[in-house]
Structure formats: structure tokens, C-alpha cells
N, C-alpha and C positions, 0 to 999 in steps of 0.2 A: 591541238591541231598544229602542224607543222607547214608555213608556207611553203612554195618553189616559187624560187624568183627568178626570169629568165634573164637575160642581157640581148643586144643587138647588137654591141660592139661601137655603138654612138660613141662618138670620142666624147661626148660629157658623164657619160654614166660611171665613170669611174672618179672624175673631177666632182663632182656633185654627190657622188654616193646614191645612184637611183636605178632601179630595173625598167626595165621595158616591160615587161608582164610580173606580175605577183598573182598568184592562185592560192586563196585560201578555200580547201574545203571545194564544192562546185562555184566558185564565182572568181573570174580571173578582173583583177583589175591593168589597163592599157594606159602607162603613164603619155604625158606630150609625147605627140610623135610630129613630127618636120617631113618636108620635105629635103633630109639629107639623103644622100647616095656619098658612100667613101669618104666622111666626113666632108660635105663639101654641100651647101644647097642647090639642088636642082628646079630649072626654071624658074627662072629669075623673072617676075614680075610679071608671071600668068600663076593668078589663083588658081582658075582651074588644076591647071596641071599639076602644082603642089598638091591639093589635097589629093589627087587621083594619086596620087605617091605614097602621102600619108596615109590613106586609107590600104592603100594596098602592102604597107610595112606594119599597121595594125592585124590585119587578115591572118599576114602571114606569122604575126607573133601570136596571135590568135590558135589558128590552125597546130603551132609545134607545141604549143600549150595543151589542146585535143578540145579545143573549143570550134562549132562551127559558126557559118556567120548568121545562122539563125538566133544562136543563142543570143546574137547583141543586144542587152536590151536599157545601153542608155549613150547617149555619145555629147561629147562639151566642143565646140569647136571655137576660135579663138581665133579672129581674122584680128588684121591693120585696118582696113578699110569696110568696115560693115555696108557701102554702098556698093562692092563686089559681092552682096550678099550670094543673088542668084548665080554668079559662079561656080561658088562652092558648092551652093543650094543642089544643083544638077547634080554634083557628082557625087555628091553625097547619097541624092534619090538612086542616081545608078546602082548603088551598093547596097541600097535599104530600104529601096523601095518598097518590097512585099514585105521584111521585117518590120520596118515603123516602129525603132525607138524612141525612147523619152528623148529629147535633145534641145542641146541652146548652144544659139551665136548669139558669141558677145564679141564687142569690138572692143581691142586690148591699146595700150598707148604704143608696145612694141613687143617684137622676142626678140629672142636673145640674139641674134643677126639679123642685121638691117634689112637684106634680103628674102628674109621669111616673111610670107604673109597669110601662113596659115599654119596653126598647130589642134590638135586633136587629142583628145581623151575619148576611151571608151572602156566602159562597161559588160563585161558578160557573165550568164548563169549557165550552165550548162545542162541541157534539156530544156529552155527555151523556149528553144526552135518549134 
């Protein structure tokens, strides 16, 4: 079995050696995803708004892969402050509400930019959905 491994152009996937999607076979796996835009993090110190970024750079790495967002069926997410739980909490439901993957927040000591305060992993099978 031969993976495909996509990229996003995140300026660390090349310093780090890591893809944004890898698809082995029907199961794609969704490394940390940030909220970066152009190398740079966007919304600085609203969780929400980060993950509403993160999930929606997952989606979309999701989607060119040929995965829908039904298929999601597991997600890790990785705050600073696990007392912003429900922030993320929401908009994550926004996304996955009717799906309902497996998932866990965990509160991390940092990421890799001070600025970040939320990164995301997910999981998909295709057909799923």
C-alpha cells in the first residue's frame, strides 16, 4: 500500500519533515493543524476563533484528500488553557455536531508560538459518514 501525503504549505512542514494529510488505503490521518493563515497566527487570544480556523484548514485538507466531513471519526485537540474549554467546545460542536467523534481535550504546557492556543488533530475513514 502506497501512502499520499498532502502538504499545506505551513512553513514548518518542510523544517519538521511532516504532511498535513497522509492517506493510507480509506483512512486519512490530519496532522496539528493551527490556526496559521500565511504563515502567521491568526486571532490572537480568542480560542474560539482559532479553532474555527483550525477546523476549517482540517476540512479543507480533508475535502482535496476526497474525504467528507462525515467520515471524521476521531479528533485530539490541544488547548493552553483547558478553562477556555467551552470555547473551543462550541465550535468544534459546530462542525461535528451530527458526526460525534471519538475526541479529547487536553491542556498542553504550550505550542510552538506563544500565540497559539489551540492545535487539532483528526482522524478520518472514508465511508463513515
Amino acid at each position: 500500500m502506497t501512502a499520499l501525503r498532502l502538504g499545506s504549505g505551513a512553513p514548518w512542514e518542510a523544517v519538521v519533515g511532516y504532511s498535513r494529510v497522509v492517506v493510507a488505503g480509506d483512512t486519512a490521518y490530519v496532522s496539528g493543524t493551527t490556526a496559521t493563515v500565511d504563515g502567521q497566527v491568526v486571532h490572537p487570544g480568542d480560542a474560539g476563533a482559532q479553532t474555527r480556523v483550525a477546523l476549517e484548514t482540517i476540512m479543507r485538507s480533508l475535502a482535496d484528500a476526497g474525504f467528507a466531513p462525515g467520515d471524521v471519526v476521531r479528533t485530539r485537540l490541544y488547548v493552553t488553557d483547558i478553562s477556555r474549554w467551552e470555547e473551543v467546545g462550541r465550535v468544534h460542536g459546530e462542525f461535528f455536531r451530527d458526526v460525534r467523534p471519538a475526541t479529547a481535550m487536553v491542556q498542553v504546557a504550550a505550542l510552538i508560538d506563544p500565540a497559539m492556543l489551540v492545535e487539532i488533530e483528526a482522524d478520518a475513514v472514508r465511508g463513515a459518514a
